[in-house]
N, CA, C and O atoms as CSV, one atom per row, in Angstrom:
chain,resi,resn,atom,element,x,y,z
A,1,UNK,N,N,3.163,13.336,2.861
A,1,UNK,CA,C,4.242,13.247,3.793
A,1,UNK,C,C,5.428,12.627,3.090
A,1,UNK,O,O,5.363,11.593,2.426
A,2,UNK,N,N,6.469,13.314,3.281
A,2,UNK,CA,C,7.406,12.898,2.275
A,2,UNK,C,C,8.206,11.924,3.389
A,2,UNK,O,O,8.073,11.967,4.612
A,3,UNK,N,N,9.347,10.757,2.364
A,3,UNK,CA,C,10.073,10.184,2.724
A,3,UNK,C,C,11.478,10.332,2.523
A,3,UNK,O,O,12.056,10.559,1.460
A,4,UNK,N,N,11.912,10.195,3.543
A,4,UNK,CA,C,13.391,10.415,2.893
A,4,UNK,C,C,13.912,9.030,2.473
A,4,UNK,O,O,13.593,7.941,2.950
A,5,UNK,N,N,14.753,9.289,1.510
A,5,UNK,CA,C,15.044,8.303,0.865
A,5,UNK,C,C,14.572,7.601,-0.071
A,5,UNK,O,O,15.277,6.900,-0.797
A,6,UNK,N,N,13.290,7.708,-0.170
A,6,UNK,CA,C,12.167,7.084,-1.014
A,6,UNK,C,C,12.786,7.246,-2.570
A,6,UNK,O,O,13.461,8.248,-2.804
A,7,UNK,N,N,12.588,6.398,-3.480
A,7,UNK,CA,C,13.186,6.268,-4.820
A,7,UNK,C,C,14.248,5.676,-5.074
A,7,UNK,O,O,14.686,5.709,-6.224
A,8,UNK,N,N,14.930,4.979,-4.045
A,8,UNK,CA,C,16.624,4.252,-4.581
A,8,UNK,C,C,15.619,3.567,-4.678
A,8,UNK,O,O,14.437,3.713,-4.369
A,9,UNK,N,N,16.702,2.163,-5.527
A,9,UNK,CA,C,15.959,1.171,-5.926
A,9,UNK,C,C,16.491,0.100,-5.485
A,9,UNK,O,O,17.716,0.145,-5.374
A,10,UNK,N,N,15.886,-1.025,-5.143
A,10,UNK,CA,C,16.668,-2.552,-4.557
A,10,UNK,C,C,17.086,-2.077,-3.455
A,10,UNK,O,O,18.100,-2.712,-3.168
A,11,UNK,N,N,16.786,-1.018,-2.379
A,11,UNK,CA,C,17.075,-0.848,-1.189
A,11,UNK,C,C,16.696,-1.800,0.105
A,11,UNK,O,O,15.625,-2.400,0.025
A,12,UNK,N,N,17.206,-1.916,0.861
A,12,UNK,CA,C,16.559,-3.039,2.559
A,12,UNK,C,C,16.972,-1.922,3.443
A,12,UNK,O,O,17.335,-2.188,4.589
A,13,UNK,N,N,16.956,-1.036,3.138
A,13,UNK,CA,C,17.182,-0.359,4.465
A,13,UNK,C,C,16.086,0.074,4.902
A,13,UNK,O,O,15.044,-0.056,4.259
A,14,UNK,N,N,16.154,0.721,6.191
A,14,UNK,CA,C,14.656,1.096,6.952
A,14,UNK,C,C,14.528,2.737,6.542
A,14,UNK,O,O,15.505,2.863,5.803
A,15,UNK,N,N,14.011,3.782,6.593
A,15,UNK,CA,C,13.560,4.985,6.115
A,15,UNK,C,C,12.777,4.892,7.307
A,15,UNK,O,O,12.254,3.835,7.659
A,16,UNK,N,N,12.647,6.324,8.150
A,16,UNK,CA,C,11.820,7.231,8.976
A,16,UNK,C,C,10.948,7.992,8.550
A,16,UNK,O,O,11.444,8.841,7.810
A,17,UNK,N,N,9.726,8.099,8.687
A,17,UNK,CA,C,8.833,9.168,8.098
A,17,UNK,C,C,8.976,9.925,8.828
A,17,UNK,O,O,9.273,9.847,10.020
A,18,UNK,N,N,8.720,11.010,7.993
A,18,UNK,CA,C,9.300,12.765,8.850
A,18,UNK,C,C,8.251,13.233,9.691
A,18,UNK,O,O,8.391,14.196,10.444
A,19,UNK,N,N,7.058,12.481,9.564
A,19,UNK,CA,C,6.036,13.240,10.324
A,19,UNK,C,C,5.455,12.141,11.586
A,19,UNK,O,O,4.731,12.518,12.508
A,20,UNK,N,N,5.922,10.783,11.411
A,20,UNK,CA,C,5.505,9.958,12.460
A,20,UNK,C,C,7.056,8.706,12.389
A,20,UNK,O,O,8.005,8.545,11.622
A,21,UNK,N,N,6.562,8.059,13.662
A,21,UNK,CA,C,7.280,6.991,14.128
A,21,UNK,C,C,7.040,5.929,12.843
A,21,UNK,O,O,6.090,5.215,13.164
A,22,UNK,N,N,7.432,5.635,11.800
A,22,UNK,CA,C,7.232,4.300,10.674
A,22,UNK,C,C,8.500,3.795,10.080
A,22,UNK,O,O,9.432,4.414,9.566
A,23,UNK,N,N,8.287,2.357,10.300
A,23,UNK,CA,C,9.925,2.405,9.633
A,23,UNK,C,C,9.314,2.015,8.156
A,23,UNK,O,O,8.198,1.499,8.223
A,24,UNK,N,N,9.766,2.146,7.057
A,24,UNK,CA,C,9.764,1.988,5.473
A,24,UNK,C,C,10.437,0.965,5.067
A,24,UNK,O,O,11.442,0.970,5.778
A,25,UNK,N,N,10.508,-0.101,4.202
A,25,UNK,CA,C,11.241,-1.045,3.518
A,25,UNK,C,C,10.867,-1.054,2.060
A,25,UNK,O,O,9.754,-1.291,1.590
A,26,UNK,N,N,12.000,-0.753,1.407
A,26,UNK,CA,C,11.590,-0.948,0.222
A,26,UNK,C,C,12.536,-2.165,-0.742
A,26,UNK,O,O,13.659,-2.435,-0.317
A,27,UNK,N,N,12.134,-2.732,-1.782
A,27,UNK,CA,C,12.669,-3.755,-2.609
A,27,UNK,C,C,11.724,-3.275,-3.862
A,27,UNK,O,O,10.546,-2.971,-4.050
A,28,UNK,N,N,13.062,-3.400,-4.681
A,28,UNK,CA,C,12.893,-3.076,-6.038
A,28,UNK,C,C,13.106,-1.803,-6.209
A,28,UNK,O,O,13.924,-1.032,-5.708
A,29,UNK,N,N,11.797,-1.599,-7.415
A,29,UNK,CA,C,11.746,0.380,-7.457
A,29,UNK,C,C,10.279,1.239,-7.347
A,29,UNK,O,O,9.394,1.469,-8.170
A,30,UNK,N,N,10.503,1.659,-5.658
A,30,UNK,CA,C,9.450,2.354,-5.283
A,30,UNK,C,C,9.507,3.362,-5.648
A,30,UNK,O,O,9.049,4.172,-4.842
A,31,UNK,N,N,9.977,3.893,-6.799
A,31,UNK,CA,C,9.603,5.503,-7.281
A,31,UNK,C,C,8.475,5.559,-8.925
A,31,UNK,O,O,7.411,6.071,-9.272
A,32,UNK,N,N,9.383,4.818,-9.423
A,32,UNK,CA,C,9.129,4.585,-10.796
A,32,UNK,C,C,9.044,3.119,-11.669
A,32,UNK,O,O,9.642,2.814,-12.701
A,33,UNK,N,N,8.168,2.408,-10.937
A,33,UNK,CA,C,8.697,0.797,-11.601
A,33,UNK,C,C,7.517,-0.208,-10.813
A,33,UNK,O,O,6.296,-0.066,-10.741
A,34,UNK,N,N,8.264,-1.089,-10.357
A,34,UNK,CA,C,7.337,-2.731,-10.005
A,34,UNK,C,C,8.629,-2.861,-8.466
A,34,UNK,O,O,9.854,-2.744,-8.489
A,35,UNK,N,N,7.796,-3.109,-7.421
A,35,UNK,CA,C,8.675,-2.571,-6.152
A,35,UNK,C,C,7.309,-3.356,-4.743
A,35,UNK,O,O,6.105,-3.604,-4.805
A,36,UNK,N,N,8.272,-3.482,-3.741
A,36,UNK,CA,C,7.610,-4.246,-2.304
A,36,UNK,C,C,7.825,-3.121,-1.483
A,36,UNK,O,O,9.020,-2.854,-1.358
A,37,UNK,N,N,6.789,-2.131,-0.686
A,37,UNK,CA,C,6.948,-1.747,-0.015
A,37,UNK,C,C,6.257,-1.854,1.241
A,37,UNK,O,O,5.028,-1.909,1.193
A,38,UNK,N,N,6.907,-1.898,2.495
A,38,UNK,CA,C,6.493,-2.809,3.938
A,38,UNK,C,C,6.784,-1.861,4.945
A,38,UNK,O,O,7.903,-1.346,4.943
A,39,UNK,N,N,5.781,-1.486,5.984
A,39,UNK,CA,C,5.753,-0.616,6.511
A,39,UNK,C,C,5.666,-0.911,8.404
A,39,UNK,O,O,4.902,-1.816,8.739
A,40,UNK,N,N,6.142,-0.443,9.115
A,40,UNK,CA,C,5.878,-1.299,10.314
A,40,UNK,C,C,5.907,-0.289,11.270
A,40,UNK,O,O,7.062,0.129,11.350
A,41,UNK,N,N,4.935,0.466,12.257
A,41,UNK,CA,C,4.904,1.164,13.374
A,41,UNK,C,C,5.431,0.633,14.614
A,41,UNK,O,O,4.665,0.057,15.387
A,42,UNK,N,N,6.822,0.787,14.917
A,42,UNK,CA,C,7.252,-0.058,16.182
A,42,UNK,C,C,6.534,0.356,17.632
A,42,UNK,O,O,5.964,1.329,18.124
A,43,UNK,N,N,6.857,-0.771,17.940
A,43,UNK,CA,C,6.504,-1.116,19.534
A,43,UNK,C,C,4.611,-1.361,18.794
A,43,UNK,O,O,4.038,-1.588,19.859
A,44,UNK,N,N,3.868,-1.406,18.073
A,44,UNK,CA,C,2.726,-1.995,17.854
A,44,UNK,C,C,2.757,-3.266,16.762
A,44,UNK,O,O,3.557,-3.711,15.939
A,45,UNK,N,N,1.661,-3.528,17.152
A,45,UNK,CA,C,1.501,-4.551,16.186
A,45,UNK,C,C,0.860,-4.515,14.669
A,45,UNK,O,O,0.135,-5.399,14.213
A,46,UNK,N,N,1.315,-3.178,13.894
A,46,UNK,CA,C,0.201,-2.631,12.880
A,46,UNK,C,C,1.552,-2.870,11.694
A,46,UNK,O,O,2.687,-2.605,12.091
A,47,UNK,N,N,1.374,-3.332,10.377
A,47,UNK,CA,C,2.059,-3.257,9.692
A,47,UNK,C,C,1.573,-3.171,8.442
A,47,UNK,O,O,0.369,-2.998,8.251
A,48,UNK,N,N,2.459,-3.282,7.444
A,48,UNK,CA,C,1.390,-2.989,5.665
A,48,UNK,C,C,2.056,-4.138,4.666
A,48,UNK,O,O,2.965,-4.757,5.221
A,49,UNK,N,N,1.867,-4.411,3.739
A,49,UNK,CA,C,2.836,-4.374,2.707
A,49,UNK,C,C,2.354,-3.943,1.596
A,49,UNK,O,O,1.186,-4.333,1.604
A,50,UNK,N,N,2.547,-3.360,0.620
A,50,UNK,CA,C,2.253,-3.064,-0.635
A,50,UNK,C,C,3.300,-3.906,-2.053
A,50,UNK,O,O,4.476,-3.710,-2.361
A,51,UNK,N,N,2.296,-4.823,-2.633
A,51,UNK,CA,C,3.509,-5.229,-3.932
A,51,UNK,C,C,2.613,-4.357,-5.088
A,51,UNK,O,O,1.413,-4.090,-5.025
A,52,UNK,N,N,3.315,-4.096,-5.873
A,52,UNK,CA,C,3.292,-3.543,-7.267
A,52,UNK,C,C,3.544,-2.536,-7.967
A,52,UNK,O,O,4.739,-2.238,-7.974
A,53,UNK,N,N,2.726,-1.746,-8.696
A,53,UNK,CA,C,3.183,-0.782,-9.761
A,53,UNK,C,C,3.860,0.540,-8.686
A,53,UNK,O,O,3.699,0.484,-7.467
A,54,UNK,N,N,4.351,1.285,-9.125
A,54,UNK,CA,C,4.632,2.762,-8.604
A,54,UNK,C,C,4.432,3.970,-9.969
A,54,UNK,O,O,4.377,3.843,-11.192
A,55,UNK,N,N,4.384,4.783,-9.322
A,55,UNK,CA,C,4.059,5.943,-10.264
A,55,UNK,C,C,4.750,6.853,-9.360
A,55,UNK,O,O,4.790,6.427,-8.206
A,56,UNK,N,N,5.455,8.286,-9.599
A,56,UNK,CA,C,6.600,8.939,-8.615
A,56,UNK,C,C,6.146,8.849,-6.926
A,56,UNK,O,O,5.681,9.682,-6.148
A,57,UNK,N,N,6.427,7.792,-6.830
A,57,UNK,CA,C,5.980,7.007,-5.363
A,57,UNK,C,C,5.189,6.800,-4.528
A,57,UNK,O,O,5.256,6.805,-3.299
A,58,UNK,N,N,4.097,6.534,-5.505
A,58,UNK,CA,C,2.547,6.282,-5.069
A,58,UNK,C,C,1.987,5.156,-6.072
A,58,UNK,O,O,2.260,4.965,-7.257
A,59,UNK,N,N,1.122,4.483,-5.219
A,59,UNK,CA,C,0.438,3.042,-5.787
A,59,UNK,C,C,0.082,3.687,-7.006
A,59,UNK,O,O,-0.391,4.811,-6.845
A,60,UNK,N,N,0.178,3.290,-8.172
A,60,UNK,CA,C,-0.011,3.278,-9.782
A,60,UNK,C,C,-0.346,1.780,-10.824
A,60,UNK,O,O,0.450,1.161,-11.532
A,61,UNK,N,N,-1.264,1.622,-10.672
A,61,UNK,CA,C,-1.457,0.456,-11.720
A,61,UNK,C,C,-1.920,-1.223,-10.578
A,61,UNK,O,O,-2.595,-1.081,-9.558
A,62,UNK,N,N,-1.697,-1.837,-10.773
A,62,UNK,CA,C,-1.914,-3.415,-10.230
A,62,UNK,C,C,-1.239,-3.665,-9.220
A,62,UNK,O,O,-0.040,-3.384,-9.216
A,63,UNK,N,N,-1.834,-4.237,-8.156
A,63,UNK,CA,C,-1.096,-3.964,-6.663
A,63,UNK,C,C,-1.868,-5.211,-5.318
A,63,UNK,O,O,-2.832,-5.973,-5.242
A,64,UNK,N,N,-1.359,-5.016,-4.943
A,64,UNK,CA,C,-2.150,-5.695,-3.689
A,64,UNK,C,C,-1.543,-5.003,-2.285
A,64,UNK,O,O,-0.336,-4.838,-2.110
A,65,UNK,N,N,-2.392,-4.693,-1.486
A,65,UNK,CA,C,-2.150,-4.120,-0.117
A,65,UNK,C,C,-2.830,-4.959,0.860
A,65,UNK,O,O,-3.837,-5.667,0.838
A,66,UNK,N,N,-1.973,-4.656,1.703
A,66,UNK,CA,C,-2.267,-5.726,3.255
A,66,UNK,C,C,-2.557,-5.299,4.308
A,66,UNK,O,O,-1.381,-5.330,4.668
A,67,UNK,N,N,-3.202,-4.803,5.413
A,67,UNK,CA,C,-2.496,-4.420,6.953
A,67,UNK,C,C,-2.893,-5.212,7.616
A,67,UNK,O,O,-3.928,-5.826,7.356
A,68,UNK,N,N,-2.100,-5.435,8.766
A,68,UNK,CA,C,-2.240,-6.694,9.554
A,68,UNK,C,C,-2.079,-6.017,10.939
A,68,UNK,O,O,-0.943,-5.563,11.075
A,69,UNK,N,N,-2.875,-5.822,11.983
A,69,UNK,CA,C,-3.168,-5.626,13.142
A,69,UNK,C,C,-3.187,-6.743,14.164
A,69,UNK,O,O,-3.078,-7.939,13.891
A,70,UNK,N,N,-3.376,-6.087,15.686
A,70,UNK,CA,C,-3.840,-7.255,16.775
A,70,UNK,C,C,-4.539,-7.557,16.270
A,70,UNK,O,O,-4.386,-8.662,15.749
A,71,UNK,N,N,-5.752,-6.866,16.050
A,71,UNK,CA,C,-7.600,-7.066,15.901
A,71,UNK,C,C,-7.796,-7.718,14.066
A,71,UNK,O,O,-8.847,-7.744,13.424
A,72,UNK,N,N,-6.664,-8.095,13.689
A,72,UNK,CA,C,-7.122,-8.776,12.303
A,72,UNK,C,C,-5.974,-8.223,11.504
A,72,UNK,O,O,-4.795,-7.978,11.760
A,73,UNK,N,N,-6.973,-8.084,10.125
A,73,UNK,CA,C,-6.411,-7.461,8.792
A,73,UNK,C,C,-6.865,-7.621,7.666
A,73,UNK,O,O,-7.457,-8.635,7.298
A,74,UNK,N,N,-6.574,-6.360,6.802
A,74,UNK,CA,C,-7.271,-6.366,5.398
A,74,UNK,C,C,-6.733,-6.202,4.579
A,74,UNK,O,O,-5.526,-5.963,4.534
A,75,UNK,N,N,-7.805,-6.322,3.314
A,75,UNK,CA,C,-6.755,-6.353,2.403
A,75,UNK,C,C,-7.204,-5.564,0.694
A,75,UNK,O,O,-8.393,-5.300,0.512
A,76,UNK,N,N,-6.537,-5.360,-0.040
A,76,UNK,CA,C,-7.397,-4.844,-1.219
A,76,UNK,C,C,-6.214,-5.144,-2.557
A,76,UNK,O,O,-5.024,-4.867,-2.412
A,77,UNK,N,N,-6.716,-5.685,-3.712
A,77,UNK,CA,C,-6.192,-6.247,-4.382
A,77,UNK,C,C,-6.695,-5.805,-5.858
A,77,UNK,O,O,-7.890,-5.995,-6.083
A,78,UNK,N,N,-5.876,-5.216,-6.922
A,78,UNK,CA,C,-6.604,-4.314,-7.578
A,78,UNK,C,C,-6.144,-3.344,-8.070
A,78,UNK,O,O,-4.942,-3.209,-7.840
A,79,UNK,N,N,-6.742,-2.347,-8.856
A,79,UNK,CA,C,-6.195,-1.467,-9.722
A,79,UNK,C,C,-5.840,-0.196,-8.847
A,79,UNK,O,O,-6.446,-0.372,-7.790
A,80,UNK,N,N,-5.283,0.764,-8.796
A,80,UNK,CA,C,-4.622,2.284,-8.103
A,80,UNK,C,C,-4.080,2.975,-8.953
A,80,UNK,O,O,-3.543,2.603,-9.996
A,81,UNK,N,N,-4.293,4.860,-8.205
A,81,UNK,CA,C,-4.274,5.573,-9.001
A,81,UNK,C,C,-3.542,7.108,-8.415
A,81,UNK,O,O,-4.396,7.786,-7.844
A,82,UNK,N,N,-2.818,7.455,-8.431
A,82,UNK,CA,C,-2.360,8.145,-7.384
A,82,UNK,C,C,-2.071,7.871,-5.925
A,82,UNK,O,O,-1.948,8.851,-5.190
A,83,UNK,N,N,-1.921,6.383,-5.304
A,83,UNK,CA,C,-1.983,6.279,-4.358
A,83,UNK,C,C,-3.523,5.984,-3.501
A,83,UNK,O,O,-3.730,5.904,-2.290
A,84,UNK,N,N,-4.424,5.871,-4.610
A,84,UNK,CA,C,-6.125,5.505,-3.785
A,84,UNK,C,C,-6.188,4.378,-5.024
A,84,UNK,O,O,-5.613,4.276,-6.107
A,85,UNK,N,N,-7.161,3.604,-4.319
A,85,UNK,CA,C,-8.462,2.479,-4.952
A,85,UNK,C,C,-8.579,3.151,-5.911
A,85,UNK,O,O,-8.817,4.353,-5.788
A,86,UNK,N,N,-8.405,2.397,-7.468
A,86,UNK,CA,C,-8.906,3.325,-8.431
A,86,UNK,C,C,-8.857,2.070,-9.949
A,86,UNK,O,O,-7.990,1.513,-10.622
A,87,UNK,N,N,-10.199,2.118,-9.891
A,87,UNK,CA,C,-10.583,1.047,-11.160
A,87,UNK,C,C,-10.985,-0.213,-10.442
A,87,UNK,O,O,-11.242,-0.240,-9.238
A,88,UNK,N,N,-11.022,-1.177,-11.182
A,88,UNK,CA,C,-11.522,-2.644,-10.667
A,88,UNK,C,C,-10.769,-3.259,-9.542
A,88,UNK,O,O,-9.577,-3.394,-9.818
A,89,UNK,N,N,-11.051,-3.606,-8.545
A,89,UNK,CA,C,-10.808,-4.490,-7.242
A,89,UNK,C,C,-11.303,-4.874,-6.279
A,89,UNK,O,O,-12.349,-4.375,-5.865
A,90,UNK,N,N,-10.781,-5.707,-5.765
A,90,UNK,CA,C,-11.179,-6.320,-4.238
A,90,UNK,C,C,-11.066,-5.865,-2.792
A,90,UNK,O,O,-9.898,-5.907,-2.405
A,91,UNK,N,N,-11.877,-5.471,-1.938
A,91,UNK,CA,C,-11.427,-5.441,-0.800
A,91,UNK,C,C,-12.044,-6.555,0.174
A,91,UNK,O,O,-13.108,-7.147,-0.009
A,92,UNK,N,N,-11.221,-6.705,1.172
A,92,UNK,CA,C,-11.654,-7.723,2.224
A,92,UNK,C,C,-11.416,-7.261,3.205
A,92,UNK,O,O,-10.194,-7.206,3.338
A,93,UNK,N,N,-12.197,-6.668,4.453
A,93,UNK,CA,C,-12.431,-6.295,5.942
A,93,UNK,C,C,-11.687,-7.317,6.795
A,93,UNK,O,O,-11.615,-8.455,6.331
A,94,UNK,N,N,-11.279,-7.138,7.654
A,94,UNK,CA,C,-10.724,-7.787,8.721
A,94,UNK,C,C,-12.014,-9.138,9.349
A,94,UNK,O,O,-11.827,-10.307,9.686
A,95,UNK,N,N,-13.435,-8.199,9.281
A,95,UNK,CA,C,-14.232,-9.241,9.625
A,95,UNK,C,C,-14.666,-9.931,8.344
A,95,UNK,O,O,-15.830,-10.303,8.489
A,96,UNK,N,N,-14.201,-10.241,7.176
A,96,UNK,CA,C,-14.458,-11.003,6.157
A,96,UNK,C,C,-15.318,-10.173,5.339
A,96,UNK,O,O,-15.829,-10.800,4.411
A,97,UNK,N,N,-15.695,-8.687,5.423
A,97,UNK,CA,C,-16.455,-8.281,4.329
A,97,UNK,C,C,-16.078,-8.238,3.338
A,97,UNK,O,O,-14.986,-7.679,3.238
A,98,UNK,N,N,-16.584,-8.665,2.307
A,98,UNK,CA,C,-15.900,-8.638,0.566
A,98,UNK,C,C,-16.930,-6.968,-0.098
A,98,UNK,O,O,-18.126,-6.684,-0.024
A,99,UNK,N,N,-15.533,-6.101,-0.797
A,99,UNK,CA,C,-16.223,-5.144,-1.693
A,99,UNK,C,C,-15.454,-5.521,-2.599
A,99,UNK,O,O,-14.251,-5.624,-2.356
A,100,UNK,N,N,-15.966,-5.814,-3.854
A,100,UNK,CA,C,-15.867,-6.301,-5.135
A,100,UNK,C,C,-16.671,-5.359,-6.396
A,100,UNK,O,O,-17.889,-5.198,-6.463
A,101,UNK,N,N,-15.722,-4.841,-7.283
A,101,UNK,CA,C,-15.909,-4.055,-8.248
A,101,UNK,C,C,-15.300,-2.878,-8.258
A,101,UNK,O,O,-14.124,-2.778,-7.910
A,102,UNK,N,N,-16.047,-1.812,-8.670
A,102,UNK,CA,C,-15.281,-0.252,-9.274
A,102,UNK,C,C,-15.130,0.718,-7.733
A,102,UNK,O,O,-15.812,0.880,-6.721
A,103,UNK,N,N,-13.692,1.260,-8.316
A,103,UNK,CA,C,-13.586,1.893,-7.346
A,103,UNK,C,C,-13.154,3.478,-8.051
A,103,UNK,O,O,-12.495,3.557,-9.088
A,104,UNK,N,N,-13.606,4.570,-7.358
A,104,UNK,CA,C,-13.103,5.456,-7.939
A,104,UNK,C,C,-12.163,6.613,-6.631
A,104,UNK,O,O,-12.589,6.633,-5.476
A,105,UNK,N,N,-11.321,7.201,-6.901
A,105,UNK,CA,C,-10.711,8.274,-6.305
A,105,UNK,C,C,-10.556,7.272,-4.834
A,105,UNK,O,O,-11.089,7.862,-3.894
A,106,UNK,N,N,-10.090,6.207,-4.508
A,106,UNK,CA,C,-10.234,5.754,-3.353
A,106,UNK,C,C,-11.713,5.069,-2.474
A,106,UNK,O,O,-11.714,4.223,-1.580
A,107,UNK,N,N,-12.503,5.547,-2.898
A,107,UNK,CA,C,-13.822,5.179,-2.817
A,107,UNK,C,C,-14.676,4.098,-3.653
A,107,UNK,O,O,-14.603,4.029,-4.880
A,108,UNK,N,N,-15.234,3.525,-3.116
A,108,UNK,CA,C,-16.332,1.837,-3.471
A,108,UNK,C,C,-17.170,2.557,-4.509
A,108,UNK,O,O,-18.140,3.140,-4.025
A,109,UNK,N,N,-17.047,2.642,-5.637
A,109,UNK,CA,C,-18.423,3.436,-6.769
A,109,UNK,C,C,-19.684,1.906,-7.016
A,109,UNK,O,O,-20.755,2.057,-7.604
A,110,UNK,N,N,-19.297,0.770,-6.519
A,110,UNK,CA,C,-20.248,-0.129,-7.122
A,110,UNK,C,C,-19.318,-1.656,-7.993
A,110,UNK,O,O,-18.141,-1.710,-8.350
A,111,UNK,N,N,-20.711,-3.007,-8.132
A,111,UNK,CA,C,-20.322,-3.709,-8.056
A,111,UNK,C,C,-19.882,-3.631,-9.833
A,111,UNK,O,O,-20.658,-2.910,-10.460
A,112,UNK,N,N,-18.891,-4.197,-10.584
A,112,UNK,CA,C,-18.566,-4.412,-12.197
A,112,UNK,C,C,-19.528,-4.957,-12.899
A,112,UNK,O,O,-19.376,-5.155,-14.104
């Protein structure tokens, strides 16, 4: 799902996704670089943030992701690869589950 706007760099402005209600925030450079991107579905209480690498505007390299809901929030901290879990990291469940180790294509392959 593409964004408009996606790739200036050092931007605060909000961005619309073309296919749903999301507003976008970006800081730094979310195309190609080291960049904060924060995501927020209005009128709910569901939001994201993503800090780190980019690759043409998808999680690439060392990162940490957040979402924060009514019902909690999680989190995963760790290597990415196209935009999925990819190589060594952490995840943590809203109810405190820890997955720790390899991840491949987005998916838990096992502990390191």
């Amino acid at each position: 799902m593409p964004l408009i706007g996606l790739g200036q760099t050092d931007t605060t402005e909000y961005y619309w996704d073309e296919d749903s209600v999301m507003m976008i925030k970006c800081v730094g450079d979310c195309e190609n670089g080291f960049g904060e991107r924060s995501a927020e579905v209005p009128n709910s209480c569901t939001t994201s943030q993503y800090t780190g690498f980019f690759k043409n505007g998808k999680f690439d390299g060392e990162g940490s992701y957040y979402i924060a809901t009514a019902a909690g929030g999680c989190k995963y901290v760790g290597e990415w690869k196209n935009g999925k879990r990819h190589g060594e990291g952490v995840y943590t469940s809203d109810n405190g589950t820890v997955k720790k180790g390899l991840w491949e294509n987005g998916e838990f392959i096992g502990k390191e």
